[in-house]
VMD Tcl script that draws the C-alpha trace (Angstrom):
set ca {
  {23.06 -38.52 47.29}
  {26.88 -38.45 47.41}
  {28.27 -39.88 50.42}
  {31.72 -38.91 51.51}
  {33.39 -41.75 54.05}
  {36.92 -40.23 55.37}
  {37.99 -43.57 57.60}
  {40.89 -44.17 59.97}
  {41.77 -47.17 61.12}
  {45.08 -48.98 60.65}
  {43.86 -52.64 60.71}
  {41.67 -54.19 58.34}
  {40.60 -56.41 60.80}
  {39.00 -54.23 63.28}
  {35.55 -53.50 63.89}
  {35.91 -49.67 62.79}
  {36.55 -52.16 58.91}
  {33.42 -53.75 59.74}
  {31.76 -51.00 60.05}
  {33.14 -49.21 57.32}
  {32.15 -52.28 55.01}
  {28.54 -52.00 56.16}
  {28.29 -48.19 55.58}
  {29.12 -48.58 52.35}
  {27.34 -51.64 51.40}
  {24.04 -49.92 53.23}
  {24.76 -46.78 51.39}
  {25.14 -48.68 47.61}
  {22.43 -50.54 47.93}
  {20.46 -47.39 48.28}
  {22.03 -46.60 45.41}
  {24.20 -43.22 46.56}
  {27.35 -42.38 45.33}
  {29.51 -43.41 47.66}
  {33.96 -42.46 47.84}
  {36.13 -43.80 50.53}
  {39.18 -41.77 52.04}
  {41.06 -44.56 53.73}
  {42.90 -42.16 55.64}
  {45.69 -45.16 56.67}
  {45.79 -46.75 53.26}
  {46.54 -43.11 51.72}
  {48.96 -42.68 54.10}
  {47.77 -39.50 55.12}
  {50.49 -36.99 56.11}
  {48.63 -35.48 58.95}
  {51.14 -32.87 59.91}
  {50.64 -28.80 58.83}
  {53.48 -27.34 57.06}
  {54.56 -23.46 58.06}
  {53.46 -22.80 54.19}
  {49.44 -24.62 55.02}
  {49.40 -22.17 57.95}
  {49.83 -19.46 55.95}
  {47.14 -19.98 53.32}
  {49.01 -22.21 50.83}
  {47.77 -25.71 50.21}
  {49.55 -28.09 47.92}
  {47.35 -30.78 45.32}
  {47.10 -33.28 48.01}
  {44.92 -31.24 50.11}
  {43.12 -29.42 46.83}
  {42.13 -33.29 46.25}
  {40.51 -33.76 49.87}
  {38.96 -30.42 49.29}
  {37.07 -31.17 46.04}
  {35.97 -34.58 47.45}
  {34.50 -32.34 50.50}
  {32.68 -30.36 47.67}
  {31.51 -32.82 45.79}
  {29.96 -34.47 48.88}
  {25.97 -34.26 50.15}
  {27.12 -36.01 53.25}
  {30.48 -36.83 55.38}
  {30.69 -40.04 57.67}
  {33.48 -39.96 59.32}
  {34.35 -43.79 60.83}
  {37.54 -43.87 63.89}
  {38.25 -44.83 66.68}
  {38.08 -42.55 69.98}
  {41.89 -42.50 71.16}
  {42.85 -40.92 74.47}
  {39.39 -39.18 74.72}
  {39.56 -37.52 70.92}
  {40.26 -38.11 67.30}
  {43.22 -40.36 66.22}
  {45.95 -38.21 64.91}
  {45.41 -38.54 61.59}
  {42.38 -37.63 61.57}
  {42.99 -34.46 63.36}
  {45.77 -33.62 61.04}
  {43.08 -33.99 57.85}
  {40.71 -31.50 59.72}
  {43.64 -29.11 60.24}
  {45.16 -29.66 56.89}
  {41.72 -29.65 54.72}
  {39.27 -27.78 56.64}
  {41.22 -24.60 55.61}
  {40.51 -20.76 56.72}
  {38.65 -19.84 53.64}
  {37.71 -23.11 52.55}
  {35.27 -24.35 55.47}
  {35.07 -21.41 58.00}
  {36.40 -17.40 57.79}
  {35.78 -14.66 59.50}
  {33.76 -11.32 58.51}
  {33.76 -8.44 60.78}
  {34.96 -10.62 63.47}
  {32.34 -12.67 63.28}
  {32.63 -16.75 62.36}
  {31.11 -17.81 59.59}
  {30.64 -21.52 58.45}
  {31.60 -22.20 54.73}
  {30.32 -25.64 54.49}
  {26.86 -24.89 54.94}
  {24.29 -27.62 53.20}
  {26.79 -30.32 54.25}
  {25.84 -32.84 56.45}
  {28.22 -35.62 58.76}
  {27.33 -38.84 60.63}
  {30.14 -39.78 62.54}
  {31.02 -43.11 64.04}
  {33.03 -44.16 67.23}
  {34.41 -46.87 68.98}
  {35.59 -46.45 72.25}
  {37.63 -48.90 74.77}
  {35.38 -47.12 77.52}
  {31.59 -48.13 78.75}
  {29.24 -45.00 78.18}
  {29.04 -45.31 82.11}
  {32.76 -44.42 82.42}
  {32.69 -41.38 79.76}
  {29.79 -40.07 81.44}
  {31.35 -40.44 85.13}
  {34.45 -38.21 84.17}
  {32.00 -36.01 81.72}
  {34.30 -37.09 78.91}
  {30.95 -38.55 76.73}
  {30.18 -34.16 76.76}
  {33.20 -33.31 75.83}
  {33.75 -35.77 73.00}
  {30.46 -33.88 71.82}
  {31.42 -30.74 72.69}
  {34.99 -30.28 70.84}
  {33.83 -32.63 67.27}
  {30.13 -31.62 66.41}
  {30.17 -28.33 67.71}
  {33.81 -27.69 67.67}
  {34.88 -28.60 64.47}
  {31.55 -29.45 62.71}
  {28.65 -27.08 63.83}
  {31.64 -24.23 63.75}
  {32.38 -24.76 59.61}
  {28.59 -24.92 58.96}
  {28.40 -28.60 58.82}
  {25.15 -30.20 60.56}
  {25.87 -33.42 62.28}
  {22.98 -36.08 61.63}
  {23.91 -38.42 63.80}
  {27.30 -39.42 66.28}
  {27.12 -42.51 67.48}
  {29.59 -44.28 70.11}
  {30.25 -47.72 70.20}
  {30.79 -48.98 73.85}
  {33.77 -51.05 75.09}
  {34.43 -52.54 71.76}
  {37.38 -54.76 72.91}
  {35.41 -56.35 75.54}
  {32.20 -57.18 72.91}
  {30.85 -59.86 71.74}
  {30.02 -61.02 68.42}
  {26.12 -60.70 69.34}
  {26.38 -57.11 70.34}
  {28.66 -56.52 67.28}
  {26.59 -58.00 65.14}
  {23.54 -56.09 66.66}
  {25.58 -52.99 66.23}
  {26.33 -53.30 62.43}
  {22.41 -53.94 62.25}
  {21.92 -50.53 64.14}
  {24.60 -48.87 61.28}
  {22.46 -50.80 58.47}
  {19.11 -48.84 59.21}
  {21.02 -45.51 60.30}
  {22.11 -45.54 56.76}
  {19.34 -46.79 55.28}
  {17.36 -43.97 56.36}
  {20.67 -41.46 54.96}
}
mol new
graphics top color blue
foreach p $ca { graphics top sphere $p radius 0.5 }
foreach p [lrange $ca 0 end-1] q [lrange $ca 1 end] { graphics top cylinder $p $q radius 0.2 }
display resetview
């Protein structure tokens, strides 16, 4: 299969890398096609021009699109920043996931373009699951990526998984947790 990783962190010493390193390890040694969009290391210009918002998209985001195409399955790997997606990973879903290229409308009607596609995505948070949950946050993380942005261009989400109170972990439990990302995508 060809596996599409679109990543965003800004350290290489985090445990979003680690995990990144594992997914793709997991995923060659199954022996899938596997291309990284470091979305940091690009240097990803995640704001929308007035032209993008009014149908025209330059090479850059042409590039993202084929690489979407191209793809059996997405994994996107970042961290969960003020209870949602890092900006620069919003700005690649608003820049690449284009009207017309992964949703349109017909008869007023939404239709998803990406259909056959499938995502894992992968969280840290700062926050215990307890906390989330508490403020209904954990729902609403759900709520506004898989169905919001995945489910809503056709895309069927495999698995999200959140990664508890990362700062506060230790190496056990991260190390247990990169075991847990070793069998998700060994079964991928």
């Amino acid at each position: 299969m060809k596996h599409l990783i679109v990543y965003a962190h800004p350290r290489k010493e985090s445990f979003n890398h680690a995990i990144l390193e594992t997914t793709v390890q997991g995923l060659r040694q199954k022996g899938h096609e596997v291309t990284v969009r470091d979305l940091y290391a690009m240097e990803f210009q995640p704001v929308i021009s007035s032209s993008e918002i009014l149908g025209g998209v330059g090479e850059d985001i042409e590039q993202e699109q084929e690489y979407l195409k191209w793809s059996d399955v997405i994994t996107f790997i970042y961290p969960i920043w003020w209870t949602g997606l890092p900006a620069i990973v919003k700005g690649y879903i608003e820049r690449v996931f284009t009207y017309g290229f992964a949703y349109r409308y017909v008869n007023g009607e939404q239709k998803g373009l990406l259909k056959g596609k499938k995502a894992i995505i992968i969280n840290t948070q700062g926050k215990s699951h307890a906390q989330y949950a508490a403020s209904g946050m954990d729902k609403a993380l759900l709520l506004t990526s898989d169905k919001g942005i995945f489910e809503y261009c056709g895309i069927e989400v495999l698995h999200h998984e959140f990664f508890e109170s990362v700062p506060s972990s230790d190496e056990a439990t991260r190390t247990a947790w990169l075991k847990q990302i070793e069998e998700m995508v060994g079964k991928a």
